[in-house]
Backbone as a chain_set.jsonl record, in Angstrom:
{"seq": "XXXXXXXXXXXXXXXXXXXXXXXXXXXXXXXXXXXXXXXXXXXXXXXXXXXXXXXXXXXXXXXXXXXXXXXXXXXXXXXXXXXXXXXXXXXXXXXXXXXXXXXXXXXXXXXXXXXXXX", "coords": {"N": [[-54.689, -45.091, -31.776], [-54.553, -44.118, -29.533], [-55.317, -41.769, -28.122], [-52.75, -39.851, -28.718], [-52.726, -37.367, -30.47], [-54.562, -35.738, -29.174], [-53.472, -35.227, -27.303], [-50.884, -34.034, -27.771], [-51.898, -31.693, -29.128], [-53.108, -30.659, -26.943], [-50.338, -30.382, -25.641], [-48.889, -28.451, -27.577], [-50.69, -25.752, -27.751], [-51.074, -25.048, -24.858], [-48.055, -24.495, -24.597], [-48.244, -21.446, -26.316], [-50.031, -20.278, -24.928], [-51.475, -17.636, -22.592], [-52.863, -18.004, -20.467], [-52.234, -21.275, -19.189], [-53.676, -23.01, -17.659], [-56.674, -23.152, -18.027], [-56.992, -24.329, -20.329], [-58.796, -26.53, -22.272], [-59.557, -30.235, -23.816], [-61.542, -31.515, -25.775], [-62.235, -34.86, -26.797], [-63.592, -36.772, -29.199], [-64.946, -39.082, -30.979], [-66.009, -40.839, -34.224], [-67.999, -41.951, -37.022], [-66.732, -40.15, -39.158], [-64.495, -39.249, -38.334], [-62.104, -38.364, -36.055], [-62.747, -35.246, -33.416], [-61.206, -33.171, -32.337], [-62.158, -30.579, -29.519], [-61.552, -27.511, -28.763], [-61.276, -25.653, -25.501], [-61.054, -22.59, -24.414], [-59.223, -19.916, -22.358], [-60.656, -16.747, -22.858], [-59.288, -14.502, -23.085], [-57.075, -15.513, -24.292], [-58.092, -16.427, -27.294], [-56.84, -14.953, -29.349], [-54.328, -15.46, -29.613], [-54.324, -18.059, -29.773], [-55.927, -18.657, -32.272], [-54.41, -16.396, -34.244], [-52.964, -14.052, -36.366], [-55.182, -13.343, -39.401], [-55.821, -15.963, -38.899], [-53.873, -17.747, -39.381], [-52.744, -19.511, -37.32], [-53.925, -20.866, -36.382], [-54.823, -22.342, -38.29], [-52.18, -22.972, -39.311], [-51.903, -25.376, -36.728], [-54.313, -26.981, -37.65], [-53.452, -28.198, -39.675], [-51.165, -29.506, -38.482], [-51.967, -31.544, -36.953], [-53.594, -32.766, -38.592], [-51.479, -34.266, -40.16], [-50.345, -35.469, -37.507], [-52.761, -37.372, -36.884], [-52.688, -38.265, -39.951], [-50.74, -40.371, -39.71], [-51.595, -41.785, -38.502], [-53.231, -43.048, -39.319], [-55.885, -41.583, -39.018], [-58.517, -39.63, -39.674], [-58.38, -35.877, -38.251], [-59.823, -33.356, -37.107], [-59.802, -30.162, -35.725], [-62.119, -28.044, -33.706], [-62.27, -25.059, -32.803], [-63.477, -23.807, -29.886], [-65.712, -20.986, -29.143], [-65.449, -18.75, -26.152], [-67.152, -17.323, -23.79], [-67.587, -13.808, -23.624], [-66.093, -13.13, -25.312], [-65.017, -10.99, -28.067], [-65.0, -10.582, -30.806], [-66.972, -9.999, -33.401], [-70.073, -11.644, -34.153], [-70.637, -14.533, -36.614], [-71.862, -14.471, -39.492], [-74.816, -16.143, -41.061], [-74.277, -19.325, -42.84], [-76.245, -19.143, -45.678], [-76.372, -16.719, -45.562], [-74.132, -15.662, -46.563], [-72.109, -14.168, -49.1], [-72.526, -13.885, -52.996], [-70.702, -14.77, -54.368], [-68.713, -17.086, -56.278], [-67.631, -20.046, -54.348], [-64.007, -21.183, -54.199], [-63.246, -24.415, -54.454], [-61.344, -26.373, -52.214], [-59.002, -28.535, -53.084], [-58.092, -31.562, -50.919], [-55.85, -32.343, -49.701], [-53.145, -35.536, -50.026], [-51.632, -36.011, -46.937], [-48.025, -34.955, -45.921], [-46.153, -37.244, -44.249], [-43.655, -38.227, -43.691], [-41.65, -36.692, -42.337], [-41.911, -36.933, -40.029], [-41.929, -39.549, -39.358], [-41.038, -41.305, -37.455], [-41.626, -39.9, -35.452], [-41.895, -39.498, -31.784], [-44.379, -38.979, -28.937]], "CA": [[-53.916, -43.87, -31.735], [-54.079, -43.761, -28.111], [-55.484, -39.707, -27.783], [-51.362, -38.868, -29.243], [-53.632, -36.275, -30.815], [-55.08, -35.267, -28.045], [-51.662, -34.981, -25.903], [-50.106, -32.997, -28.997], [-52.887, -30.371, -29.179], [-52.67, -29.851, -25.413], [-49.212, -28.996, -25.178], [-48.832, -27.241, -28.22], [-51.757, -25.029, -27.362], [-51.146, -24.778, -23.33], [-47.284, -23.666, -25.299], [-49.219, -20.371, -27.176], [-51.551, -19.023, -24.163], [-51.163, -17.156, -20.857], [-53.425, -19.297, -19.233], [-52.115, -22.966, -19.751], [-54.78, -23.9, -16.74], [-57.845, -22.7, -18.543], [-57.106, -24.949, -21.798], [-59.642, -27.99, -22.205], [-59.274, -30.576, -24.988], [-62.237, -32.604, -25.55], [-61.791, -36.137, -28.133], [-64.937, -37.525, -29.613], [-64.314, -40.175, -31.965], [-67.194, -41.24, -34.891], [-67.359, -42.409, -38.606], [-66.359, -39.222, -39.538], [-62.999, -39.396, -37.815], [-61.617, -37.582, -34.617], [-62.781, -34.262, -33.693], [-61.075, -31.975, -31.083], [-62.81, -29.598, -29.33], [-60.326, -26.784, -28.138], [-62.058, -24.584, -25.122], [-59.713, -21.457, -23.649], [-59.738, -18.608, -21.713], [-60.821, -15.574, -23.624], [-58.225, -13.353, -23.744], [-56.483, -16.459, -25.462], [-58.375, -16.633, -28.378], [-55.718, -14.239, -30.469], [-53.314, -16.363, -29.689], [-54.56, -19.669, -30.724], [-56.313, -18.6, -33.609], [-53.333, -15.99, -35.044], [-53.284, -13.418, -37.22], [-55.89, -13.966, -40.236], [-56.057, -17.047, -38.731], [-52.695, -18.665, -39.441], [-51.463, -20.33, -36.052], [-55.044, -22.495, -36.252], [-54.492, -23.0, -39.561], [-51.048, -24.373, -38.735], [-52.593, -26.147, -36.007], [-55.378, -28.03, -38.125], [-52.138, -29.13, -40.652], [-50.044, -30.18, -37.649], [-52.722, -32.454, -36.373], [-53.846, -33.439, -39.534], [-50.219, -34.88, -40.453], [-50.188, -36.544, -36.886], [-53.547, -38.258, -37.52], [-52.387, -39.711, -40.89], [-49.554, -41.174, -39.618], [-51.82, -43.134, -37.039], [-54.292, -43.278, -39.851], [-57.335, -41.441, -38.545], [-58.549, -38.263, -39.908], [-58.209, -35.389, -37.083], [-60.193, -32.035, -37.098], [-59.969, -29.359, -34.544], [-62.629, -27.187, -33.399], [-62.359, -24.2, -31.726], [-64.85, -23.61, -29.468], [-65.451, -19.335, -29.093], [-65.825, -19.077, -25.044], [-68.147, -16.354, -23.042], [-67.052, -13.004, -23.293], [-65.437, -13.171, -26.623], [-65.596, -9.719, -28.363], [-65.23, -11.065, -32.003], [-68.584, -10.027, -34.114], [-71.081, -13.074, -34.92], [-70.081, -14.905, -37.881], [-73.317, -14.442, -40.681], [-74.945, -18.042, -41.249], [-73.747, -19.634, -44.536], [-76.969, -18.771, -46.205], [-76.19, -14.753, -45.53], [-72.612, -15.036, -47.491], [-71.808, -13.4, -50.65], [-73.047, -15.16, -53.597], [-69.487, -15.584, -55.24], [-68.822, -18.481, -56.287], [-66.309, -20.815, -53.648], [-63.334, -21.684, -54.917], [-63.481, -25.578, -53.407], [-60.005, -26.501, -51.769], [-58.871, -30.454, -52.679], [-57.866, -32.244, -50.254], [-53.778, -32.896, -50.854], [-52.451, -36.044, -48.644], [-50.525, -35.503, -45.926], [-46.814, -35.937, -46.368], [-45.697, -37.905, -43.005], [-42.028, -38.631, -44.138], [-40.856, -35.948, -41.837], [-42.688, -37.15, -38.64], [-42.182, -41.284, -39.213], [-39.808, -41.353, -36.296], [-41.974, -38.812, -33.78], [-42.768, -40.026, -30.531], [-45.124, -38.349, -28.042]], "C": [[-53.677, -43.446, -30.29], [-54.309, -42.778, -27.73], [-53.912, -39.574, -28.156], [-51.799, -37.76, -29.659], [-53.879, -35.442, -29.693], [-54.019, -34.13, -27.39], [-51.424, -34.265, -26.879], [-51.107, -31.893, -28.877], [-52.664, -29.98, -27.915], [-51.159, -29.566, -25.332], [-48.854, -28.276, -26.194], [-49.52, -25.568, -27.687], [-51.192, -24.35, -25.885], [-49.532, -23.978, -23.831], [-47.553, -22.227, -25.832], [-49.694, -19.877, -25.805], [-50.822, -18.657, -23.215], [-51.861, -17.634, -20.071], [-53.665, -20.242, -19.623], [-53.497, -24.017, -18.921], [-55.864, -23.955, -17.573], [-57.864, -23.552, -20.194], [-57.721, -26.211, -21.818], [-59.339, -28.368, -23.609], [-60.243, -31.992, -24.563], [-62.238, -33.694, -26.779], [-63.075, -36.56, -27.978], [-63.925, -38.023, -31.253], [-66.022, -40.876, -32.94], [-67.065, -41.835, -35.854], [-66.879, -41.534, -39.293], [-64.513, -39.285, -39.271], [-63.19, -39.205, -36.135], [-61.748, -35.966, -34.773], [-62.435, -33.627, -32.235], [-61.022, -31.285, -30.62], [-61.762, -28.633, -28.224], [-61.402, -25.573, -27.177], [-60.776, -24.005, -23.974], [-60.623, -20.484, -22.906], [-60.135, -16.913, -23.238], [-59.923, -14.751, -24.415], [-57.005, -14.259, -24.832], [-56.254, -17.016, -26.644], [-57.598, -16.288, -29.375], [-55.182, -14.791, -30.874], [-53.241, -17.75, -30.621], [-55.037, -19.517, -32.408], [-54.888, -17.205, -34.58], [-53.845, -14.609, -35.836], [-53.669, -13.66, -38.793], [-56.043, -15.414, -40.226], [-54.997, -18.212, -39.099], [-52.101, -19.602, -38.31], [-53.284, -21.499, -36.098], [-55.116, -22.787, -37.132], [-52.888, -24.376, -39.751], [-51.386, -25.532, -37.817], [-53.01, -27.568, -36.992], [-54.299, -28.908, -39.159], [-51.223, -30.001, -39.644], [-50.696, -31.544, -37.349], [-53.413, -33.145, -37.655], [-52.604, -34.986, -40.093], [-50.228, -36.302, -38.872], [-51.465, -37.841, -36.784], [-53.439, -38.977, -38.979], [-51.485, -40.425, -40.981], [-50.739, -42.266, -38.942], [-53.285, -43.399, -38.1], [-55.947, -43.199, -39.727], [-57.481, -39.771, -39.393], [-59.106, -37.152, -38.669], [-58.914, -34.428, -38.029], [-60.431, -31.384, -35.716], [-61.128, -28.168, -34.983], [-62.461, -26.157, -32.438], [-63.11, -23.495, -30.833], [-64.712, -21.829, -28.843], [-66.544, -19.014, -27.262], [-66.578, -17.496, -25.079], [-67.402, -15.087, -23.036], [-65.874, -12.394, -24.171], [-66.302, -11.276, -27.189], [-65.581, -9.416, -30.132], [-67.169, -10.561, -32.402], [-68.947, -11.381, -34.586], [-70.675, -13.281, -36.089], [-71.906, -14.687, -38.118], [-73.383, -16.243, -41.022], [-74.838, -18.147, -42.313], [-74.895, -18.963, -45.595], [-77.0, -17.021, -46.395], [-74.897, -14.663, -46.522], [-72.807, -14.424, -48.786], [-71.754, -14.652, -51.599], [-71.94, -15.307, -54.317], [-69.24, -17.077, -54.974], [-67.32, -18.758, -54.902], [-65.716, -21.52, -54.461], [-63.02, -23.532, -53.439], [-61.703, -26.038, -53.498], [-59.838, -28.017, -52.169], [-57.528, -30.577, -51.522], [-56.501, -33.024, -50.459], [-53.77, -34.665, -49.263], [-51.502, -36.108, -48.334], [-49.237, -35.972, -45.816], [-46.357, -36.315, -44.958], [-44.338, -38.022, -43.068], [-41.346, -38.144, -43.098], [-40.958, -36.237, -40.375], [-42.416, -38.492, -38.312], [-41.603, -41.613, -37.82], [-40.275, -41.142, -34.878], [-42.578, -39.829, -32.793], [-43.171, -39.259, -29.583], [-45.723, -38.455, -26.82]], "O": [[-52.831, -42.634, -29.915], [-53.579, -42.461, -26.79], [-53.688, -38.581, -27.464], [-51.166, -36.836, -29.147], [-53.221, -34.426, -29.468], [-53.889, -32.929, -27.152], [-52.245, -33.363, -26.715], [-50.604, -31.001, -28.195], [-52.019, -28.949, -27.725], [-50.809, -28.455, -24.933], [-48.378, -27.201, -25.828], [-48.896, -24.559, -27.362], [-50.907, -23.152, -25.867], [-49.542, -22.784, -23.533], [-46.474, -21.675, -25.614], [-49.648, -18.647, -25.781], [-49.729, -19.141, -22.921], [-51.522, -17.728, -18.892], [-54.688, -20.555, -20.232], [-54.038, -25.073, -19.248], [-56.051, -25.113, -17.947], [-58.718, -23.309, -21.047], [-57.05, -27.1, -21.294], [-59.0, -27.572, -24.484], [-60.09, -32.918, -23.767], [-62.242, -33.149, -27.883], [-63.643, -36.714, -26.896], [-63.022, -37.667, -32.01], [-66.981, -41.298, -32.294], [-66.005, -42.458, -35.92], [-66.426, -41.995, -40.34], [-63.604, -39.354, -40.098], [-63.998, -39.655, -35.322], [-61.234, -35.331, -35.694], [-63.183, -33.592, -31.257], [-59.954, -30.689, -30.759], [-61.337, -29.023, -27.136], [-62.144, -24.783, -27.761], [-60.012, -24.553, -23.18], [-61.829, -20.262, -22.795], [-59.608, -16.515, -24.277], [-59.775, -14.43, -25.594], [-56.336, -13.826, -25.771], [-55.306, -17.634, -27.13], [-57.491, -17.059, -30.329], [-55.096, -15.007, -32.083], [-52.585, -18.226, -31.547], [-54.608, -20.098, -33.405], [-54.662, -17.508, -35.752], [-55.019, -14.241, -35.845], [-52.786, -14.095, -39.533], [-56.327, -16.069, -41.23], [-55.287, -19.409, -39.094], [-51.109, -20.315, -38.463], [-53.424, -22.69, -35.819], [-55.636, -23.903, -37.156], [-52.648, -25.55, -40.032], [-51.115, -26.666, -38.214], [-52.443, -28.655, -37.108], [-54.399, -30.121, -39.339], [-50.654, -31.034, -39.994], [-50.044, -32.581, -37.478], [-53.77, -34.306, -37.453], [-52.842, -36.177, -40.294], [-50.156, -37.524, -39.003], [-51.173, -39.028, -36.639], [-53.978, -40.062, -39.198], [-51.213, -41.101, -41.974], [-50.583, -43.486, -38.979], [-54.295, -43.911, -37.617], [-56.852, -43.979, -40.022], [-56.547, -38.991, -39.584], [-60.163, -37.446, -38.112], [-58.819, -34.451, -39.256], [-61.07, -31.887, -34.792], [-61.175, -27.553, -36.048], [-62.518, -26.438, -31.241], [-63.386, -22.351, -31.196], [-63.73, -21.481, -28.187], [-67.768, -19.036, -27.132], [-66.595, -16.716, -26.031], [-66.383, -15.186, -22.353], [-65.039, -11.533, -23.896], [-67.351, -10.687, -26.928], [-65.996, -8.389, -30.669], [-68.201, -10.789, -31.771], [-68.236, -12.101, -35.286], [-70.308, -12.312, -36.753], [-72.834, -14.724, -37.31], [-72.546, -17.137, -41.156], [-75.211, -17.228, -43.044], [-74.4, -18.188, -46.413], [-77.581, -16.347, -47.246], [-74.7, -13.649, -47.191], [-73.91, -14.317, -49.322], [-71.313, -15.786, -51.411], [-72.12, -16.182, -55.164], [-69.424, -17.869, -54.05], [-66.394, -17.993, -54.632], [-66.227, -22.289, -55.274], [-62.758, -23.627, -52.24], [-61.001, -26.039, -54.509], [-60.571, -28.794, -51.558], [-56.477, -29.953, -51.374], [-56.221, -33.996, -51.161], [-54.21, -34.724, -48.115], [-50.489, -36.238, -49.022], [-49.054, -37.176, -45.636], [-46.127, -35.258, -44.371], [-43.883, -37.779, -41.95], [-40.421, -38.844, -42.686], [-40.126, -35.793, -39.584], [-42.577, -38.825, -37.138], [-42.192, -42.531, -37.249], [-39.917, -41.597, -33.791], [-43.448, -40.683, -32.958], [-42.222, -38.61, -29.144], [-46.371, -37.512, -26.366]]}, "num_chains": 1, "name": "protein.A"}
């Protein structure tokens, strides 16, 4: 796949913020797949992550789609930098005991992308 992943998350991303300098994109690669670790400036966080969390939701679909074209499975992390003013997430064991409704796993339609070059 060549990091195309990689390169796609950075300029999308460095696209979205006010400080394009301050955007790191780290690739680790395992049996799991590809996982890439997104670290920003602070005041950036809004941005990337969206309102209720839709623009990293788009994100994790965008990069999903370009990892199953190249046949790897991609996940982004967002890593929550110093100075963040977000409240602590509660550790899974603290959640509310409703039940989770478990999401399947659709695959990714590529059709629209076969063409893209990066």
């Amino acid at each position: 796949m060549a990091e195309l992943d990689q390169q796609f998350l950075d300029f999308v991303v460095k696209s979205l913020v006010d400080h394009p300098d301050d955007i790191q994109v780290e690739r680790t690669v395992d049996e799991m797949g590809v996982l890439l670790t997104l670290k920003t400036h602070p005041e950036d966080m809004g941005q990337i992550i969206g309102r209720s969390g839709n623009t990293a939701r788009a994100i994790r679909t965008l990069l999903r789609v370009v990892g199953a074209k190249n046949n790897a499975r991609v996940n982004l992390k967002i890593h929550e930098p110093e100075g963040s003013t977000r409240p602590p997430r509660k550790p899974r064991g603290e959640m509310s005991a409703a039940p989770r409704q478990e999401r399947q796993e659709e695959e990714a339609d590529t059709s629209a992308v076969d063409d893209l070059k990066l």
